[in-house]
C-alpha positions in Angstrom: 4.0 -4.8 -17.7 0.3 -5.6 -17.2 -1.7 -3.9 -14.4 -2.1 -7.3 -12.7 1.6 -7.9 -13.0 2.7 -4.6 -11.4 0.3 -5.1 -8.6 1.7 -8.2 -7.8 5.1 -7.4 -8.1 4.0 -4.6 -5.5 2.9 -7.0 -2.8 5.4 -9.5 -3.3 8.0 -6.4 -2.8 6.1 -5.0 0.2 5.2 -8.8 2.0 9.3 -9.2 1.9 9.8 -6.3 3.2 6.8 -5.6 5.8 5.6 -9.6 6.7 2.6 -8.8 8.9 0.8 -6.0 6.7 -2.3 -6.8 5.2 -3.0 -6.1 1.6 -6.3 -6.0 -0.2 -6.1 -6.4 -4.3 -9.4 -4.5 -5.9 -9.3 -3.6 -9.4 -8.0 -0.3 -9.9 -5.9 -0.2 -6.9 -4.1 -2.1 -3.5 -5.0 -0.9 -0.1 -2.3 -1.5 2.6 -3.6 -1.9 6.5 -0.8 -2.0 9.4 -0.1 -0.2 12.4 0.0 3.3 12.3 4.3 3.4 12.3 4.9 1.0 9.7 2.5 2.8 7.5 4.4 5.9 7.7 7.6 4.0 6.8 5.8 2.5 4.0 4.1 6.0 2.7 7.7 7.4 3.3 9.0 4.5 0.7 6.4 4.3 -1.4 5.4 8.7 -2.3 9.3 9.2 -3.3 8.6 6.9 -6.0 5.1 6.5 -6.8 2.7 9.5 -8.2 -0.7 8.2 -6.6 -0.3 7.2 -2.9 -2.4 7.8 -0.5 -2.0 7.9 3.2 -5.8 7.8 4.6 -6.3 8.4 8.5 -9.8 9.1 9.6 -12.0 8.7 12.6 -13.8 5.9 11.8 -12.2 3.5 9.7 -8.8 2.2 9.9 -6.1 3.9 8.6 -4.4 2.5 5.6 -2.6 4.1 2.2 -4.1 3.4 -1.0 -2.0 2.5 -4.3 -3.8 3.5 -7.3 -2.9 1.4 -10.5 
């Protein structure tokens, strides 16, 4: 499966499960915004079976897990 594939397989899988996240496509990864509790459910989800997820929470940006692809 192509890198552009996966990626969108990856927010159509999350959108049906999580409707009101916000999902941002850039070239070598997908950053995933939301309130603070259904990132944690995502980042529980997601680090079980994915080797490169982030879960970034800092003072002045907006905290969101990052997908690299």
């Amino acid at each position: 499966m192509s890198k552009e594939k996966l990626k969108d397989q990856i927010i159509n899988d999350l959108k049906n499960d999580f409707p009101n996240i916000s999902i941002e496509k850039n070239e070598h990864s997908l950053t995933i915004k939301s309130d603070d509790d259904t990132l944690w459910e995502i980042f529980d989800i997601l680090y079980k079976g994915m080797d490169d997820v982030e879960f970034n929470m800092g003072k002045d940006e907006e905290n969101h897990i990052i997908i690299k692809i």
